[in-house]
N, C-alpha and C positions, 0 to 999 in steps of 0.2 A: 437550546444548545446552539452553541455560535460552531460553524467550521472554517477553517484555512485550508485554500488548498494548498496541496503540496506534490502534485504532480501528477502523473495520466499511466496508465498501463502500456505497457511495450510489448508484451507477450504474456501467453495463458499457459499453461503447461496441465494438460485435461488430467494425464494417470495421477501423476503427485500432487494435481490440483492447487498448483502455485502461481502467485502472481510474481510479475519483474514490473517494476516500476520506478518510473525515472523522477529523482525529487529536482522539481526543478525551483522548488519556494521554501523557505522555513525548513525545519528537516525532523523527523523521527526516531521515536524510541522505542524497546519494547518495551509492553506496558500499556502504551498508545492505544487509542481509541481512532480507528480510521472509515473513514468512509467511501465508498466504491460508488458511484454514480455515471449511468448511461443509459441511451438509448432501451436497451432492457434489463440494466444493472441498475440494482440499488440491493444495498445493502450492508450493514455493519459488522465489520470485526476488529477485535483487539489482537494487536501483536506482539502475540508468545514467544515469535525469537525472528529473524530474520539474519540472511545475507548477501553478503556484498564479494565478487568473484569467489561463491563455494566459499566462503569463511564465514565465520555465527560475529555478528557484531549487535552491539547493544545500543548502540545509534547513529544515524547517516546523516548524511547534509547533503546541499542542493551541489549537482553532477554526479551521488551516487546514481546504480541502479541496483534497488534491493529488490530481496526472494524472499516472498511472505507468504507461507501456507493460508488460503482461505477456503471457508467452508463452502463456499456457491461459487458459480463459474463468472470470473471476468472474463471482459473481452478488450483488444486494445482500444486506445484513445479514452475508453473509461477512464470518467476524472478520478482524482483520488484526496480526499478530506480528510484532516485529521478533528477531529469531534475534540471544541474545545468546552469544559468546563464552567459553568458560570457562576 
């Protein structure tokens, strides 16, 4: 499986277990297939819904920063891939 990245984490949010991430390449959908990588991050998830300031949006481009529920803990600078299909 090929990835693109598309940006790094800016913040964790531990209770709601949400990432913010800034797309700074290509951009994202939900549906997506994304991937979390860092120092002690790795790890895949697909995104169920995401948003962009508290609003639910169906896909971002490069200067959003979206709110993506993930199942394991990011941290910032974690890169962020979107897992492309081959």
């Amino acid at each position: 499986m090929a990835e693109d990245l598309i940006g790094s984490v800016t913040h964790f949010f531990k209770g709601p277990s949400v990432a913010v991430v800034k797309v700074t390449e290509g951009e994202v959908a939900v549906g997506d297939e994304i991937h979390f990588v860092g120092h002690t991050t790795d790890f895949t998830e697909r995104v169920t819904s995401m948003e962009v300031d508290h609003k639910k949006v169906e896909r971002a481009a490069v200067g959003d920063e979206i709110a993506i529920q993930v199942v394991d803990r990011a941290r910032p600078h974690d890169q962020v891939y979107k897992v492309i299909a081959e």
